[in-house]
Backbone as a chain_set.jsonl record, in Angstrom:
{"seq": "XXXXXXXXXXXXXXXXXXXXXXXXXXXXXXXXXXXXXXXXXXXXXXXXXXXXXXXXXXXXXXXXXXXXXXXXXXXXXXXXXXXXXXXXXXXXXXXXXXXXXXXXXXXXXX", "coords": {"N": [[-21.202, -4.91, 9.898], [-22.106, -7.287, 7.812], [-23.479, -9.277, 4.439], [-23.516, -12.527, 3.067], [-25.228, -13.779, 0.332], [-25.529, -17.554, -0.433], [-26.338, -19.731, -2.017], [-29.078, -19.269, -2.049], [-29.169, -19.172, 1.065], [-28.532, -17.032, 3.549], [-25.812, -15.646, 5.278], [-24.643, -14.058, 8.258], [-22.273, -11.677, 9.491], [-20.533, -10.419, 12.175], [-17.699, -9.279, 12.47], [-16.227, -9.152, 10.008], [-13.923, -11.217, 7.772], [-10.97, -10.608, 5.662], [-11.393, -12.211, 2.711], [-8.966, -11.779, 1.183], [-5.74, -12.11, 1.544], [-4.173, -8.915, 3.186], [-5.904, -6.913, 1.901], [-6.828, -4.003, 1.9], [-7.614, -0.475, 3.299], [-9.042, 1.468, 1.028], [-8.315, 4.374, 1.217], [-6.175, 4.976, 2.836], [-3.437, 6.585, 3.4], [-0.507, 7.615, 4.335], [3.064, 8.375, 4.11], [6.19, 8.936, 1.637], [9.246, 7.645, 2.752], [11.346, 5.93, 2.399], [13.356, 6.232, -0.148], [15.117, 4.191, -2.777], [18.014, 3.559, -4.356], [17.738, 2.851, -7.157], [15.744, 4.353, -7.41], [12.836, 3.18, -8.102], [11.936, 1.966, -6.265], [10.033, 2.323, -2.79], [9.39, 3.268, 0.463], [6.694, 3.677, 2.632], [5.594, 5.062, 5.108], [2.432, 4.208, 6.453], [-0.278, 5.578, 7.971], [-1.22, 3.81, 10.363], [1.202, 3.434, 11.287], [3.663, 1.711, 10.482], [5.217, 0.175, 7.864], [5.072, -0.255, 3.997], [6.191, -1.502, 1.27], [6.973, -0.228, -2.257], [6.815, -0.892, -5.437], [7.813, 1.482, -8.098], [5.577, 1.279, -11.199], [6.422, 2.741, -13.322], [7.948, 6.113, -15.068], [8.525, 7.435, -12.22], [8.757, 10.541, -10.212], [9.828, 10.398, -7.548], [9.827, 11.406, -4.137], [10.926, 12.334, -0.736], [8.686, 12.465, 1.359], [6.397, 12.916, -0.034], [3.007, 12.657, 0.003], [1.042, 9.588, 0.066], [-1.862, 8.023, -1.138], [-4.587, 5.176, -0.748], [-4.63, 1.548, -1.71], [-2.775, 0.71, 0.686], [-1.849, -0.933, 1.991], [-2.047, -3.581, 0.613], [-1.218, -6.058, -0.588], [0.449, -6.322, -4.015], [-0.711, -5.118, -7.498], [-1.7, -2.044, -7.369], [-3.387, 1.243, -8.074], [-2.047, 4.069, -7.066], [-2.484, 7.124, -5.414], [-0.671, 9.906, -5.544], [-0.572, 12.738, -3.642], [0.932, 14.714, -3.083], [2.022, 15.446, -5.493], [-0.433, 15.703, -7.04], [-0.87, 12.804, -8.671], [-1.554, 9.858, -9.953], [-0.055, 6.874, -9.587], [1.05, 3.475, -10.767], [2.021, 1.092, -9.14], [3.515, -2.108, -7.447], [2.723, -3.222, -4.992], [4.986, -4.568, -2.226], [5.376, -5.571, -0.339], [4.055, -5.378, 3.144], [2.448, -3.472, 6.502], [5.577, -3.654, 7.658], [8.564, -3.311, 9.28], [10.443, -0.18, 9.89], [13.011, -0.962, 9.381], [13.146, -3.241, 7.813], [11.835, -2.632, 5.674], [13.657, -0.798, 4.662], [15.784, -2.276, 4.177], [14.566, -3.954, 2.032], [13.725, -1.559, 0.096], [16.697, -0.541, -0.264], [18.255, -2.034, -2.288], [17.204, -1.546, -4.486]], "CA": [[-21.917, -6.126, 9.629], [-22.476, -7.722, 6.069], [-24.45, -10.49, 4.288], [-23.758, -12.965, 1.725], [-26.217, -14.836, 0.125], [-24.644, -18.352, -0.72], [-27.283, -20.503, -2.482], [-30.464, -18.475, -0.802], [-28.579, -18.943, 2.673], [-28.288, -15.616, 4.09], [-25.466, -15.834, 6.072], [-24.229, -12.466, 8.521], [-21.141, -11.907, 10.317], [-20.369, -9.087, 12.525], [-16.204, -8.87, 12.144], [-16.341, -9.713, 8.626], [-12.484, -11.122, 7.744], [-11.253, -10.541, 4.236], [-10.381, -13.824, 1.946], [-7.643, -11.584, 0.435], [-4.271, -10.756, 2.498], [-3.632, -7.604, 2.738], [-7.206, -6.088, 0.904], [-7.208, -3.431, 2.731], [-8.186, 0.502, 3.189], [-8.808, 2.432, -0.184], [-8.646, 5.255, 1.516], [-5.212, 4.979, 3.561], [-2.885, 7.397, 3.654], [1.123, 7.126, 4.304], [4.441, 9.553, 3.799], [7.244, 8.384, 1.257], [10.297, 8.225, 3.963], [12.754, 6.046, 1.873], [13.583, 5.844, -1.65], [16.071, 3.464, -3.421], [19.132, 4.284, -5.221], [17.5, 3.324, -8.15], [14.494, 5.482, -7.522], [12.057, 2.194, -8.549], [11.538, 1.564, -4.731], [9.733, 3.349, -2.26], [9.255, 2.815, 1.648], [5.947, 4.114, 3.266], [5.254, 5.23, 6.638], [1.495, 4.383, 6.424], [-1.003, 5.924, 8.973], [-0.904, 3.005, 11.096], [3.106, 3.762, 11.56], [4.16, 0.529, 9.768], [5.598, 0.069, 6.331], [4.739, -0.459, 3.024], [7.049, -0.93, 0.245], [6.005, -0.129, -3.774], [7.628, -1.084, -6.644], [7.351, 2.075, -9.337], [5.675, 1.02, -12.184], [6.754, 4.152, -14.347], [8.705, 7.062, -14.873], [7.774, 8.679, -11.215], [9.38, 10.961, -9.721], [9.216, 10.387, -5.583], [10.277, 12.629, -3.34], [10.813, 12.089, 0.455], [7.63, 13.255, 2.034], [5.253, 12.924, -0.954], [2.16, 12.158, 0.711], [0.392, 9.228, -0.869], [-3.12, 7.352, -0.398], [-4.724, 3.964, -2.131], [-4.506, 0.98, -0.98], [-1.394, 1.039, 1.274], [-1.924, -2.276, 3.007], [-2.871, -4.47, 0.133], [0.239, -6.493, -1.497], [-0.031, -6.671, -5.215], [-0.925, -4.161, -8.01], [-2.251, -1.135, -6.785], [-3.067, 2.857, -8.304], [-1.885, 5.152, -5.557], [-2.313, 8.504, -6.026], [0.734, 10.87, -5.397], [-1.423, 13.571, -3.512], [1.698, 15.495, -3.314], [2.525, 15.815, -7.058], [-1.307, 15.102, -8.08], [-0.661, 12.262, -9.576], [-1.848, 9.081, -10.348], [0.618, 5.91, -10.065], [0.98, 2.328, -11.022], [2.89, 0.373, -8.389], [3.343, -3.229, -7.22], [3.391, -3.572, -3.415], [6.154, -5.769, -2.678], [5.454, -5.663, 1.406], [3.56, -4.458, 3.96], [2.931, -3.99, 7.84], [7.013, -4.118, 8.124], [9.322, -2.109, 10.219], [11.376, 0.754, 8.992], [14.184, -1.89, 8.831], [12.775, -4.372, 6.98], [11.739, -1.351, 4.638], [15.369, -0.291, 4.243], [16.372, -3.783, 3.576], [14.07, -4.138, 0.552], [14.177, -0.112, -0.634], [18.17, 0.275, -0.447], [18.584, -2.71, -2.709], [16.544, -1.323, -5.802]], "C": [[-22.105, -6.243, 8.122], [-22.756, -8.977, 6.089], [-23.703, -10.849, 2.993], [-24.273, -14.213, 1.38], [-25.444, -16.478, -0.392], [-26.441, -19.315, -0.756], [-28.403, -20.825, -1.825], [-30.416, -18.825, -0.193], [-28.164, -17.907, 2.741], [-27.144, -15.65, 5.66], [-24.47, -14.234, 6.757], [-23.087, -12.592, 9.583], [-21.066, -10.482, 10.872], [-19.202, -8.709, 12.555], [-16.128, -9.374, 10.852], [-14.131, -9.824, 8.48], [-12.16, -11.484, 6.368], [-10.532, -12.112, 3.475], [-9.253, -13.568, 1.536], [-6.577, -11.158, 1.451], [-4.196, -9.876, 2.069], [-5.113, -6.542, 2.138], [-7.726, -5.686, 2.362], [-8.294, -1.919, 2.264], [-8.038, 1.0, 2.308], [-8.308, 3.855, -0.122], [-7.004, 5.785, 2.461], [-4.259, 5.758, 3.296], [-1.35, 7.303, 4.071], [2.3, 8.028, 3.263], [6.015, 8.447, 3.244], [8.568, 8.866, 2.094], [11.752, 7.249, 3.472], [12.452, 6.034, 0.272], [15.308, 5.189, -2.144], [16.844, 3.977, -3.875], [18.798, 4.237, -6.409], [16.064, 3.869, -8.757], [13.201, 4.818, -8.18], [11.51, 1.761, -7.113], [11.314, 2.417, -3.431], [9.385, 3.133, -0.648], [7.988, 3.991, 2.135], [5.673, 4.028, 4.419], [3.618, 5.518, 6.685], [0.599, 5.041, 7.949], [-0.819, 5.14, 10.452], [0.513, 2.251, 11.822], [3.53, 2.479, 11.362], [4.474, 0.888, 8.129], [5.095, -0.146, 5.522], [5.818, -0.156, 1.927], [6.613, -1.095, -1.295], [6.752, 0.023, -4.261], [6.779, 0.151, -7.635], [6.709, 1.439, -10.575], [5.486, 2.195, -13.355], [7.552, 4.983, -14.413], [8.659, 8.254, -13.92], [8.701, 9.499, -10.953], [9.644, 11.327, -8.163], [10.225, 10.775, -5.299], [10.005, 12.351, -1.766], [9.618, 13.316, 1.094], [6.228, 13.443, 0.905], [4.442, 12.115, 0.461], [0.995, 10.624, -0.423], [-0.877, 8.741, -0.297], [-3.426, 6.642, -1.531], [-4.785, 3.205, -0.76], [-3.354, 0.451, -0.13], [-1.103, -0.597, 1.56], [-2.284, -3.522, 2.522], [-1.281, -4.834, -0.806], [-0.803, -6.971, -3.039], [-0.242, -5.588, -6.324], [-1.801, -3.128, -7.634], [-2.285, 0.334, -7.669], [-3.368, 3.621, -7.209], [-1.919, 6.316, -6.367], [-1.564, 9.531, -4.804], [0.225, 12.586, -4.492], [-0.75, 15.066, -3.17], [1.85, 16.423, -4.677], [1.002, 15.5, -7.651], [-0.844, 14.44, -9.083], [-0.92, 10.662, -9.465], [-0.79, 8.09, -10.467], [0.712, 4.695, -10.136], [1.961, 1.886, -9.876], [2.219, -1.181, -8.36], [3.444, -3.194, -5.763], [3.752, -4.697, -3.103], [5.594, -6.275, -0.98], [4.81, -4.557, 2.033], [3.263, -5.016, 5.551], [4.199, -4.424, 8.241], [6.877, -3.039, 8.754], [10.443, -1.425, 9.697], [12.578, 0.305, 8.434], [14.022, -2.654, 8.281], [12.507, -3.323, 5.611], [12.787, -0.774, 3.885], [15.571, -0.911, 3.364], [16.03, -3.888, 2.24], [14.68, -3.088, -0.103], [15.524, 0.023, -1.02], [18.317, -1.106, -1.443], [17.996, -1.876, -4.356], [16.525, 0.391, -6.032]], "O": [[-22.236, -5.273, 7.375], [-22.572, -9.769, 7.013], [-23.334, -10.071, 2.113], [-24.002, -15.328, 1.825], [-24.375, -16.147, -0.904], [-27.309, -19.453, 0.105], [-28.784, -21.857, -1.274], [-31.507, -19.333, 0.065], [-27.271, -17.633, 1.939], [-27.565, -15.671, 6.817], [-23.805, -13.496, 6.03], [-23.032, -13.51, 10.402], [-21.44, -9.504, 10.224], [-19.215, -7.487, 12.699], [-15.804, -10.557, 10.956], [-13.3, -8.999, 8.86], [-12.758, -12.394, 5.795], [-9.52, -12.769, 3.718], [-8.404, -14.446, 1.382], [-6.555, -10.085, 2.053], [-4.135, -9.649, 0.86], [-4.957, -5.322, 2.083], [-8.364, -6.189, 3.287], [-9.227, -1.91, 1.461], [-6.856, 1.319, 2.174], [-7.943, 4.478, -1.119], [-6.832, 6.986, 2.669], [-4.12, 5.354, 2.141], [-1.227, 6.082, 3.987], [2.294, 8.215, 2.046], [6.663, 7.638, 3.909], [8.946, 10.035, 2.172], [12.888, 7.51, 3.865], [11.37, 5.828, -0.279], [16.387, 5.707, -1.858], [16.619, 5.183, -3.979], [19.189, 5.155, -7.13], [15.52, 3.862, -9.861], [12.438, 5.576, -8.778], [10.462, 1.115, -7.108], [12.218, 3.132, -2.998], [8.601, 2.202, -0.827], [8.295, 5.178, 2.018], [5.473, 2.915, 4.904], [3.242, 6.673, 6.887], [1.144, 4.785, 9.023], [-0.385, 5.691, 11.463], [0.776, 1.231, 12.46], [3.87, 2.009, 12.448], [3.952, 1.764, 7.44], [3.989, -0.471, 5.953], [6.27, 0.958, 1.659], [5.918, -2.07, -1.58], [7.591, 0.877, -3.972], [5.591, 0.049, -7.943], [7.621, 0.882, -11.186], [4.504, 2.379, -14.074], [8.358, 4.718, -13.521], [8.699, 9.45, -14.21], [9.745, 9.215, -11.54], [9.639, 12.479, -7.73], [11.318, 10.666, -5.854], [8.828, 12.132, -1.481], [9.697, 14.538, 1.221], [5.219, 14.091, 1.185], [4.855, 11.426, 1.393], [0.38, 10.886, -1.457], [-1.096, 8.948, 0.896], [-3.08, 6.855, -2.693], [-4.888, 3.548, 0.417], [-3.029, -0.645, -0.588], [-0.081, -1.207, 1.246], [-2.695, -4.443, 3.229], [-0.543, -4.076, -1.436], [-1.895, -7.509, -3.224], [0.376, -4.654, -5.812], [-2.959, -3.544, -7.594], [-1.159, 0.681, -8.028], [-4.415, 3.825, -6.595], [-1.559, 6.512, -7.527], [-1.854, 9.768, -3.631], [0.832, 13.58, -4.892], [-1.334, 16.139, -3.022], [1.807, 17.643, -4.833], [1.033, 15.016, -8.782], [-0.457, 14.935, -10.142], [-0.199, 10.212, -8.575], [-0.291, 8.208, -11.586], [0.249, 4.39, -9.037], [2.909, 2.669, -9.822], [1.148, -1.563, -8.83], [4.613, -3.118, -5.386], [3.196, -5.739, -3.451], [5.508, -7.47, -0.696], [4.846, -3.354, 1.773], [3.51, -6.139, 5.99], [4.28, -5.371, 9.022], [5.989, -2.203, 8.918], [11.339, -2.024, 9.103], [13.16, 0.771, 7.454], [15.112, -3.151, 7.997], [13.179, -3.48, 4.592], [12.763, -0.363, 2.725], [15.614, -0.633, 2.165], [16.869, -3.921, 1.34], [15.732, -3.199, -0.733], [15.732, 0.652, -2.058], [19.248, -1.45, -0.716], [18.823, -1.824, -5.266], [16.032, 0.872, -7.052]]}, "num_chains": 1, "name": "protein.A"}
């Protein structure tokens, strides 16, 4: 449940639904299962066994099976952290909630 005041109207909802697509779990969790040819594109098998794909923004180095966590499920700029390689990274999420083939599709292109 949550409240927000809107010009001292107190108004409460009990499924609260977010204004942003995608603004999801901070906390989410998900195994790098493809990577691109040109190692800038990354396919996640988040918790919720759906996709997520993240544009590198840096000189990473991903590795099939890095474990990562962040916001998995939230398209847009994101810092995931690499919990494999402790490490801290900049991405863009390009897509999410796909299927390992739609994941391909994007990943094997970049």
């Amino acid at each position: 449940m949550f409240s927000v005041v809107i010009a001292s109207l107190v108004v409460t909802r009990q499924n609260p639904v977010s204004s942003t697509l995608g603004r999801g779990d901070e906390n989410m969790r998900g195994t790098i299962e493809l990577i691109g040819p040109k190692r800038v594109m990354v396919g996640v098998r988040t918790e919720n066994d759906d996709y997520s794909v993240l544009e590198l923004i840096g000189g990473y180095d991903p590795e099939i099976g890095d474990v990562l966590a962040g916001n998995l499920d939230s398209l847009g700029g994101e810092t995931i952290l690499n919990m494999t390689q402790d490490e801290s990274w900049d991405v863009f999420i390009q897509d999410i909630y796909g299927s390992r083939n739609s994941a391909f599709k994007m990943v094997s292109k970049h």
